[in-house]
N, C-alpha and C positions, 0 to 999 in steps of 0.2 A: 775405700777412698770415696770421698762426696764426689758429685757429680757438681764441676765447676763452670761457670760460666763467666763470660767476659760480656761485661753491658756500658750502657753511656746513659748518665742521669738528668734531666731535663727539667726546668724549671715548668710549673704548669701553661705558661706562655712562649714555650719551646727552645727557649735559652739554656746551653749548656753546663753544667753545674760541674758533673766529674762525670770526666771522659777514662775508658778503660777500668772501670772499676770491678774488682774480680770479688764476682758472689757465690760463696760457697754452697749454700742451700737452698733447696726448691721453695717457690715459694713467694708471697711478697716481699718486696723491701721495707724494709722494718727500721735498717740503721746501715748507716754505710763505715763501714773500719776506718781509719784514717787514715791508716800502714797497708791497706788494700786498695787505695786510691792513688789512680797510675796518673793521670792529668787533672790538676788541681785550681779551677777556673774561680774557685771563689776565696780560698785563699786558708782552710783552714788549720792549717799544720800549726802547732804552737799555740791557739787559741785556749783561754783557760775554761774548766768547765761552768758550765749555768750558761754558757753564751751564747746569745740565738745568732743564727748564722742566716743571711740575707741572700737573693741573688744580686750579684755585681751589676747585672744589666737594666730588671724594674724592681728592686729593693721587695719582692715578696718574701717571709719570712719561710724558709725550707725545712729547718728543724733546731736543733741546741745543741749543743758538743756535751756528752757525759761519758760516762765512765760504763760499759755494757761488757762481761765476764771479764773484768782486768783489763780491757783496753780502751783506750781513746776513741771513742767513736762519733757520728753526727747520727741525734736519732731522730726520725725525718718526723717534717710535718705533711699528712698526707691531702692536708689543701693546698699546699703549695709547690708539689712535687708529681710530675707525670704518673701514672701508675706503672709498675713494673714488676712482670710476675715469671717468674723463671718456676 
């Protein structure tokens, strides 16, 4: 069984993005599941893919919602997103 961890994702200007989000591998964050995001502060459940996803609070761009091994996910943009290394 991976070695799971429970974090909270931050826009580069310290605004929260997704609270509770369970990562399953060590490692940078790479892409956040969408079905593994427990508090959903930007809004992206239901978004179609190619869509860049923004923060709610100063509109920086975080990443795009695609498709990463069969599921929905947001794969980050790593200027716009805190670093985060489990």
């Amino acid at each position: 069984m991976p070695k799971v961890k429970i974090i909270d994702v931050y826009c580069k200007n310290g605004h929260l993005l997704f609270g509770r989000y369970i990562k399953e591998k060590p490692g940078f964050l790479m892409k956040c599941y969408i079905d593994m995001i427990g508090k959903d502060k930007v809004g992206v459940a239901g978004l179609p893919n190619e869509t860049d996803v923004f923060c709610p609070e100063c509109k920086i761009r975080i990443g795009r919602i695609g498709i990463v091994h069969g599921r929905p996910s947001v794969i980050i943009n790593h200027g716009g997103v805190k670093r985060v290394r489990t």
